[in-house]
mmCIF file of the N, C-alpha and C atoms, coordinates in Angstrom:
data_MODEL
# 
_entry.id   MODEL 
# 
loop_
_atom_site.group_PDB 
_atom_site.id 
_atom_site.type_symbol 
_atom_site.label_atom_id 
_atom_site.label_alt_id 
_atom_site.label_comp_id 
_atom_site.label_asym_id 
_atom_site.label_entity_id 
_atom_site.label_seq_id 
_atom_site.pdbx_PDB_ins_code 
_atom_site.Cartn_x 
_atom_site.Cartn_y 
_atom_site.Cartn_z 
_atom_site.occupancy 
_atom_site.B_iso_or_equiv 
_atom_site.pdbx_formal_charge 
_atom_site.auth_seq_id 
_atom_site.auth_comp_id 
_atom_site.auth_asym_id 
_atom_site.auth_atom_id 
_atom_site.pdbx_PDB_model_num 
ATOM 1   N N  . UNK A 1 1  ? 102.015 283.928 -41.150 1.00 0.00 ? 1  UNK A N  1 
ATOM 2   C CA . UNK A 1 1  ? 101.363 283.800 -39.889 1.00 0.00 ? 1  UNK A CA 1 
ATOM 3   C C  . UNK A 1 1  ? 101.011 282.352 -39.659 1.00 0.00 ? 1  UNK A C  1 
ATOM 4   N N  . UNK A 1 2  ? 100.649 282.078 -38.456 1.00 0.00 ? 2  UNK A N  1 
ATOM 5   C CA . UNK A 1 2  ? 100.260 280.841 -38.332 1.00 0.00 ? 2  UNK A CA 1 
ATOM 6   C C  . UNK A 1 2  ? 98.705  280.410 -38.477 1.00 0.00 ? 2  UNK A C  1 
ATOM 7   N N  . UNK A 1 3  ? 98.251  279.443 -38.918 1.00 0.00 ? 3  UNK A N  1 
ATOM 8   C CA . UNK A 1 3  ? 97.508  278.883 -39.262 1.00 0.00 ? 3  UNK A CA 1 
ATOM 9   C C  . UNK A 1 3  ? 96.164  278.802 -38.612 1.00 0.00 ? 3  UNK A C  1 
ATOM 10  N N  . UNK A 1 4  ? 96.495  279.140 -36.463 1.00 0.00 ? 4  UNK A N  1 
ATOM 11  C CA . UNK A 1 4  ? 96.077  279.573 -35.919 1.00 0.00 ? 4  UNK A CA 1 
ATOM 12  C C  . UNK A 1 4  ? 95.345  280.999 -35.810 1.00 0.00 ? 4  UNK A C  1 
ATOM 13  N N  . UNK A 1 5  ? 96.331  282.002 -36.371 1.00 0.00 ? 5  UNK A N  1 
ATOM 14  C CA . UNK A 1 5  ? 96.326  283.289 -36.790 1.00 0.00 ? 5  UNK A CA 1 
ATOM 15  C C  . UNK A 1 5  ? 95.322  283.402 -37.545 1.00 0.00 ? 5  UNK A C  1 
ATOM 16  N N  . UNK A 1 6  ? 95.512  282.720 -38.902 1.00 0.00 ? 6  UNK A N  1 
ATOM 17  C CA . UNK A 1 6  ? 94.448  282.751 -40.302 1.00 0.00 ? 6  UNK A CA 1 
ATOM 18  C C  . UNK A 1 6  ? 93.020  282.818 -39.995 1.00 0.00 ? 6  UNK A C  1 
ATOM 19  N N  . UNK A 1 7  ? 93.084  281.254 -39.205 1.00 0.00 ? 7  UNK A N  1 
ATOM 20  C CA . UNK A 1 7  ? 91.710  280.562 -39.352 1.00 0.00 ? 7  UNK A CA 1 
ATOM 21  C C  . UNK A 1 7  ? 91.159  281.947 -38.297 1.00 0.00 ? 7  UNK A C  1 
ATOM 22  N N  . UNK A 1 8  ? 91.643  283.012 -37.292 1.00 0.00 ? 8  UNK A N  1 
ATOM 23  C CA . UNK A 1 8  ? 90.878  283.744 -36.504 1.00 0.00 ? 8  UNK A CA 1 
ATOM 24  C C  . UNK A 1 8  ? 90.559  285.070 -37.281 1.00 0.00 ? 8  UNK A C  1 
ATOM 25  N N  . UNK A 1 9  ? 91.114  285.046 -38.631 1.00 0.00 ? 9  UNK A N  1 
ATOM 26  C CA . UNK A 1 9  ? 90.351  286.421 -38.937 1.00 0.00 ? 9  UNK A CA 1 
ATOM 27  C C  . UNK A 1 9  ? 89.214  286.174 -39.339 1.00 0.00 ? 9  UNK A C  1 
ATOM 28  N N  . UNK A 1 10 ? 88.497  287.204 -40.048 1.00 0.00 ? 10 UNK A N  1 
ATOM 29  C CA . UNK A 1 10 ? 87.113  286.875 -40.976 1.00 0.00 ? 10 UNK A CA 1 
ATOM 30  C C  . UNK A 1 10 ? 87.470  287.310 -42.610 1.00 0.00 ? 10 UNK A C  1 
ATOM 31  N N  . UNK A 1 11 ? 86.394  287.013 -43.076 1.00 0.00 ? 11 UNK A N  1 
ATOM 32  C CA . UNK A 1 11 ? 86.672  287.583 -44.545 1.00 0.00 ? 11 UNK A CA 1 
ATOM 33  C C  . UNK A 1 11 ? 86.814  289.108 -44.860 1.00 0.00 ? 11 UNK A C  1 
ATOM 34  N N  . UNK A 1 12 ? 86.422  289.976 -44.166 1.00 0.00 ? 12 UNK A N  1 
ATOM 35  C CA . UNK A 1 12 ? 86.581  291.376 -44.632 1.00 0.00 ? 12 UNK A CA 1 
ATOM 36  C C  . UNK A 1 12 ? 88.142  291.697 -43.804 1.00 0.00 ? 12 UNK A C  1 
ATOM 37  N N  . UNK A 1 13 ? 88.566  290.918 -42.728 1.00 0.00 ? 13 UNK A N  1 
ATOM 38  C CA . UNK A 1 13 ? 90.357  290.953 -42.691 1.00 0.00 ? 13 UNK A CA 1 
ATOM 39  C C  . UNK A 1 13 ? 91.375  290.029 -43.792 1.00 0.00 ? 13 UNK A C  1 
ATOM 40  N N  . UNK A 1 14 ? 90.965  289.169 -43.831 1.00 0.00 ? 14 UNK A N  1 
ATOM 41  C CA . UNK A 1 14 ? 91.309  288.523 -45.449 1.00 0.00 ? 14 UNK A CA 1 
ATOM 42  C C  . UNK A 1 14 ? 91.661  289.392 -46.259 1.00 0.00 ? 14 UNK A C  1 
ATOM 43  N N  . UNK A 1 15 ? 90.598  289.615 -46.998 1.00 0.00 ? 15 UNK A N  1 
ATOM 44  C CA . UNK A 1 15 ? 90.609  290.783 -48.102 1.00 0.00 ? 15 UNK A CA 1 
ATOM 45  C C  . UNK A 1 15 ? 91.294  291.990 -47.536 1.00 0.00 ? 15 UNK A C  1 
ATOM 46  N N  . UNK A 1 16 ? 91.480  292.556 -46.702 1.00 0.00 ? 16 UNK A N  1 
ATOM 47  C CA . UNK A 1 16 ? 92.166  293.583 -46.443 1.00 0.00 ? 16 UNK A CA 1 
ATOM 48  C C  . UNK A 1 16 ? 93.470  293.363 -46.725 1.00 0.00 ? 16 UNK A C  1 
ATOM 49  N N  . UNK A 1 17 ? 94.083  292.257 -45.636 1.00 0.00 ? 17 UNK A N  1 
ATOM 50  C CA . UNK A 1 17 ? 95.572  292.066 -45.708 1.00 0.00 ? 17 UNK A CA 1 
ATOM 51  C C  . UNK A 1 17 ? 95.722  291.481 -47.040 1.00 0.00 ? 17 UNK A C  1 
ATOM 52  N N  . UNK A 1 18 ? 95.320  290.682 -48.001 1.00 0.00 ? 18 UNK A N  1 
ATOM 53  C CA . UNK A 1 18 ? 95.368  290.546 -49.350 1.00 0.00 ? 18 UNK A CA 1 
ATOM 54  C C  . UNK A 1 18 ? 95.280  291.726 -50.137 1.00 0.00 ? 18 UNK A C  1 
ATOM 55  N N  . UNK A 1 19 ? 95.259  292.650 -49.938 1.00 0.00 ? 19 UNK A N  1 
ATOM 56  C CA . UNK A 1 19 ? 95.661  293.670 -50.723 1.00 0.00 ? 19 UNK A CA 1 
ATOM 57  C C  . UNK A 1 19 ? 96.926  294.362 -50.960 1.00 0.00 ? 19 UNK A C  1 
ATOM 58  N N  . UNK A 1 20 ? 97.622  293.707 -49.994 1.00 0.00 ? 20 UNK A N  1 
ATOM 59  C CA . UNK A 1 20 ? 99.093  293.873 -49.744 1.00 0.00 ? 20 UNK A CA 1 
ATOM 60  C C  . UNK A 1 20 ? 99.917  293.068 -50.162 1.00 0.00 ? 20 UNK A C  1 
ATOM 61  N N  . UNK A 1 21 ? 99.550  291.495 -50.441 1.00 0.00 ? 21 UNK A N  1 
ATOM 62  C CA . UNK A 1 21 ? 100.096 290.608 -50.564 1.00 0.00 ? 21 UNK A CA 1 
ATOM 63  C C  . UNK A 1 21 ? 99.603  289.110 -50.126 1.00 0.00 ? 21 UNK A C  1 
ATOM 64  N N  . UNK A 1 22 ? 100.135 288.341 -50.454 1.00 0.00 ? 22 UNK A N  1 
ATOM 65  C CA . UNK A 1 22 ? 99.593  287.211 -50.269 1.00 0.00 ? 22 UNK A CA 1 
ATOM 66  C C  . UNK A 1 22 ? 99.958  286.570 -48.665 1.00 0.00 ? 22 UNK A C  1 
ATOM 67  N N  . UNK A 1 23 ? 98.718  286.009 -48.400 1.00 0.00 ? 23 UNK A N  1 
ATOM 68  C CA . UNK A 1 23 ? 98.892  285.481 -47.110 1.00 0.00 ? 23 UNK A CA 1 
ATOM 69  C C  . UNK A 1 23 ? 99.315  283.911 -47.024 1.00 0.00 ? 23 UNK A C  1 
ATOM 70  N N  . UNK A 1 24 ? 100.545 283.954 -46.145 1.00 0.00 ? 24 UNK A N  1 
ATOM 71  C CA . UNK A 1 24 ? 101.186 282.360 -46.118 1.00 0.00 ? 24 UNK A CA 1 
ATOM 72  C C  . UNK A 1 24 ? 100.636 281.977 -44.916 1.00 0.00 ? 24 UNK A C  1 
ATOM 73  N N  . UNK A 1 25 ? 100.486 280.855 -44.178 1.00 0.00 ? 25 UNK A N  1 
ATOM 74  C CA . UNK A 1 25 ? 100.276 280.884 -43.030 1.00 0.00 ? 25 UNK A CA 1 
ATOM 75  C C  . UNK A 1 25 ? 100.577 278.925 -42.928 1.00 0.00 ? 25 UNK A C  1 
ATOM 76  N N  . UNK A 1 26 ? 101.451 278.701 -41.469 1.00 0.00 ? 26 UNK A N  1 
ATOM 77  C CA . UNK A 1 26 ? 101.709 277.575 -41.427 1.00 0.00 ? 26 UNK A CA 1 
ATOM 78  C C  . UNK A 1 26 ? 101.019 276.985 -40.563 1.00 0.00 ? 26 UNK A C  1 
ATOM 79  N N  . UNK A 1 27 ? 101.091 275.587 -40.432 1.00 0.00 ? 27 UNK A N  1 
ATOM 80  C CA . UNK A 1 27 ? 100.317 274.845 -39.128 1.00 0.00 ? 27 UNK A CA 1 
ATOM 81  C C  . UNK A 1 27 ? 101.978 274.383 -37.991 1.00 0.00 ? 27 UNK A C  1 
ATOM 82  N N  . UNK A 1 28 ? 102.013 275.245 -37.212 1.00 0.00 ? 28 UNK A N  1 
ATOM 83  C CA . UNK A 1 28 ? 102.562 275.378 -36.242 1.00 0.00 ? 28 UNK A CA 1 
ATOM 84  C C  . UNK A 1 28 ? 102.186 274.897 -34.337 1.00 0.00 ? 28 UNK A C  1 
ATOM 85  N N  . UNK A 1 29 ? 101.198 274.198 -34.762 1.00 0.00 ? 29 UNK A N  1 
ATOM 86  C CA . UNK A 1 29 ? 100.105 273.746 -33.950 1.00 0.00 ? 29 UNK A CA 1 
ATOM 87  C C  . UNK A 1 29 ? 100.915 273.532 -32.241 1.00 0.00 ? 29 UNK A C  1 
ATOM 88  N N  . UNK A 1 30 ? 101.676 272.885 -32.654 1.00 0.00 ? 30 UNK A N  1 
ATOM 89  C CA . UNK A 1 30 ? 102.587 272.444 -31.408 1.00 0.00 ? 30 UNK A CA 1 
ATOM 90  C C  . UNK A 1 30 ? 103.088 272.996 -30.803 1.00 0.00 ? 30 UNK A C  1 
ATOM 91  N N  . UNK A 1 31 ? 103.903 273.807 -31.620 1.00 0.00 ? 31 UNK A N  1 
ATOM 92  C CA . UNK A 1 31 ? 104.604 274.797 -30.648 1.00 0.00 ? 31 UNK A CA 1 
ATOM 93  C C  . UNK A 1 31 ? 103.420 275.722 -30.233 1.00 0.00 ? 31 UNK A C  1 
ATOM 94  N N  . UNK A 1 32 ? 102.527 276.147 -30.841 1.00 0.00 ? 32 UNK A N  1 
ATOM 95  C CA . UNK A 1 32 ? 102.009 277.112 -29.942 1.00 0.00 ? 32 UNK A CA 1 
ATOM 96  C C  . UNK A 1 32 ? 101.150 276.312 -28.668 1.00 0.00 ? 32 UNK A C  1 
ATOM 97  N N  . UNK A 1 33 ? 100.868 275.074 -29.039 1.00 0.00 ? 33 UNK A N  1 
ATOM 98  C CA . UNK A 1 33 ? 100.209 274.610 -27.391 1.00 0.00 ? 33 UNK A CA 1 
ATOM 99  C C  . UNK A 1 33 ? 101.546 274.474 -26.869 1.00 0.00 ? 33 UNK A C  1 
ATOM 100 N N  . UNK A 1 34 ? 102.421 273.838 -27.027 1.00 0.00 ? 34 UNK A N  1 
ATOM 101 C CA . UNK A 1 34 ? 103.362 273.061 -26.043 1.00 0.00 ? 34 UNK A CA 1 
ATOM 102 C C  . UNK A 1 34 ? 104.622 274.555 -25.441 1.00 0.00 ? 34 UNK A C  1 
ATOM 103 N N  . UNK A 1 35 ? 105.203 275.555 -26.389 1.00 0.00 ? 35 UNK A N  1 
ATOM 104 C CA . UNK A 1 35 ? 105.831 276.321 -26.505 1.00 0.00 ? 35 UNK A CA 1 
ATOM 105 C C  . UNK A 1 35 ? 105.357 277.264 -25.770 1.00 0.00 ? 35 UNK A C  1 
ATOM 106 N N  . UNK A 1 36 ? 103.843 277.491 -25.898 1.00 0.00 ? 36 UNK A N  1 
ATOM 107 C CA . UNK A 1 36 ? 103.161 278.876 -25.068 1.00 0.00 ? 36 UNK A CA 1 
ATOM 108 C C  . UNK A 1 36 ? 103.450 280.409 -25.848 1.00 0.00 ? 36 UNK A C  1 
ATOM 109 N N  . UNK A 1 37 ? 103.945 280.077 -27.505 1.00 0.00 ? 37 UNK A N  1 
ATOM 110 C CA . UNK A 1 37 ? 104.630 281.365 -28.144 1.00 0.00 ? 37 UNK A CA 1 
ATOM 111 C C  . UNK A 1 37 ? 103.605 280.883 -29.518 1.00 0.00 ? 37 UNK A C  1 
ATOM 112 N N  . UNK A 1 38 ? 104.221 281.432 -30.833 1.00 0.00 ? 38 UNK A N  1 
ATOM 113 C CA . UNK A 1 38 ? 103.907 281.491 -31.836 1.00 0.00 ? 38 UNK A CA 1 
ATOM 114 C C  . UNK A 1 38 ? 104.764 282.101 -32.710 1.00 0.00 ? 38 UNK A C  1 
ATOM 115 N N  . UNK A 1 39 ? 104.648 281.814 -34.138 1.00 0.00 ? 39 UNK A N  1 
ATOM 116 C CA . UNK A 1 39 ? 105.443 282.428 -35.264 1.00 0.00 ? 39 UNK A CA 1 
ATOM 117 C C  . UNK A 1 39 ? 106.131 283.618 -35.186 1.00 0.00 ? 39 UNK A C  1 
ATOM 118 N N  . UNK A 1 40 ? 105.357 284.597 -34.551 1.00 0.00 ? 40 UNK A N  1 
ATOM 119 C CA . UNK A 1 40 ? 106.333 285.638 -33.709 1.00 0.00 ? 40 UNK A CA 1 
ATOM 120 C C  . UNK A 1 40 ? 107.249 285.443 -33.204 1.00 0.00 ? 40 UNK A C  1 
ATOM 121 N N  . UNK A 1 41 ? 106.897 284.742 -31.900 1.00 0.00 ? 41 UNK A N  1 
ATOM 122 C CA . UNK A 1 41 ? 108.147 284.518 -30.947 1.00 0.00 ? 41 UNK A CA 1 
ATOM 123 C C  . UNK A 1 41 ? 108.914 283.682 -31.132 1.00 0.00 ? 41 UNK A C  1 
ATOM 124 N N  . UNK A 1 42 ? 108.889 282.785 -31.892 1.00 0.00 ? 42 UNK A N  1 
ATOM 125 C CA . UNK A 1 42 ? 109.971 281.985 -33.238 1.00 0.00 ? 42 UNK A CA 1 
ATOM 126 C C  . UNK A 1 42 ? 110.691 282.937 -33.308 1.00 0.00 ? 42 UNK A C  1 
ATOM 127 N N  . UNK A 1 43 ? 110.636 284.129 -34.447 1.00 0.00 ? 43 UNK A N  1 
ATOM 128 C CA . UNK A 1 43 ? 111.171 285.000 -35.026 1.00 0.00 ? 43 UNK A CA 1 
ATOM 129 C C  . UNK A 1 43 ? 111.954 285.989 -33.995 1.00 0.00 ? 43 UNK A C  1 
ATOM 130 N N  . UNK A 1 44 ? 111.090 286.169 -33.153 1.00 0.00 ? 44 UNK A N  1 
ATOM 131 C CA . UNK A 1 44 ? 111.859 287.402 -32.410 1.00 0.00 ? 44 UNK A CA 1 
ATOM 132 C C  . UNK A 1 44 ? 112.132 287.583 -31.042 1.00 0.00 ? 44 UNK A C  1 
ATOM 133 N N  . UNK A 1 45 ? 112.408 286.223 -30.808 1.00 0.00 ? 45 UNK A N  1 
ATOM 134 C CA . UNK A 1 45 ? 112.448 286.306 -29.210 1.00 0.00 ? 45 UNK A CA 1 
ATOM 135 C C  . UNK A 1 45 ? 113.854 287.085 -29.088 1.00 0.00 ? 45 UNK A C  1 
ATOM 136 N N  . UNK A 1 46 ? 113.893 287.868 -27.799 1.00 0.00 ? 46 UNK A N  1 
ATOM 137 C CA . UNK A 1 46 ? 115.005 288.258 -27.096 1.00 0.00 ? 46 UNK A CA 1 
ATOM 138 C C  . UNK A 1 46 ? 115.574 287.713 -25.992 1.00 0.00 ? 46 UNK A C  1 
ATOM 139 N N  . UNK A 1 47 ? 116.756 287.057 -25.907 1.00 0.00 ? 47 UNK A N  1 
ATOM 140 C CA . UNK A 1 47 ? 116.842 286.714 -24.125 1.00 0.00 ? 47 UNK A CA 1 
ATOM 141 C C  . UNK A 1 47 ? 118.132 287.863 -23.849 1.00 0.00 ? 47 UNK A C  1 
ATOM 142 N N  . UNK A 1 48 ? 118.070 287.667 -22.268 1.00 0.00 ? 48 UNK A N  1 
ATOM 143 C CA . UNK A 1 48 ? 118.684 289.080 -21.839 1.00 0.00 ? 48 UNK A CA 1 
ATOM 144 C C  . UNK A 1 48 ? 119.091 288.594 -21.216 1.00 0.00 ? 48 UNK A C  1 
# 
């Protein structure tokens, strides 16, 4: 997730999703101001 993502959970979502696995999270900063998307829509955009 992005870095953006991270810093908005709290600690009792932390620990949750860490129970699954480890959380990566990048600083993607730019694209999400300048892009208007995020690590998601990196990944999975569709065009039609």
């Amino acid at each position: 997730m992005s870095k953006t993502a991270r810093n908005s959970l709290n600690s009792s979502q932390i620990k949750e999703i860490s129970e699954f696995g480890t959380i990566i999270s990048v600083d993607i900063h730019t694209i999400e101001i300048n892009g208007g998307g995020s690590a998601r829509c990196m990944l999975a955009e569709i065009y039609s």
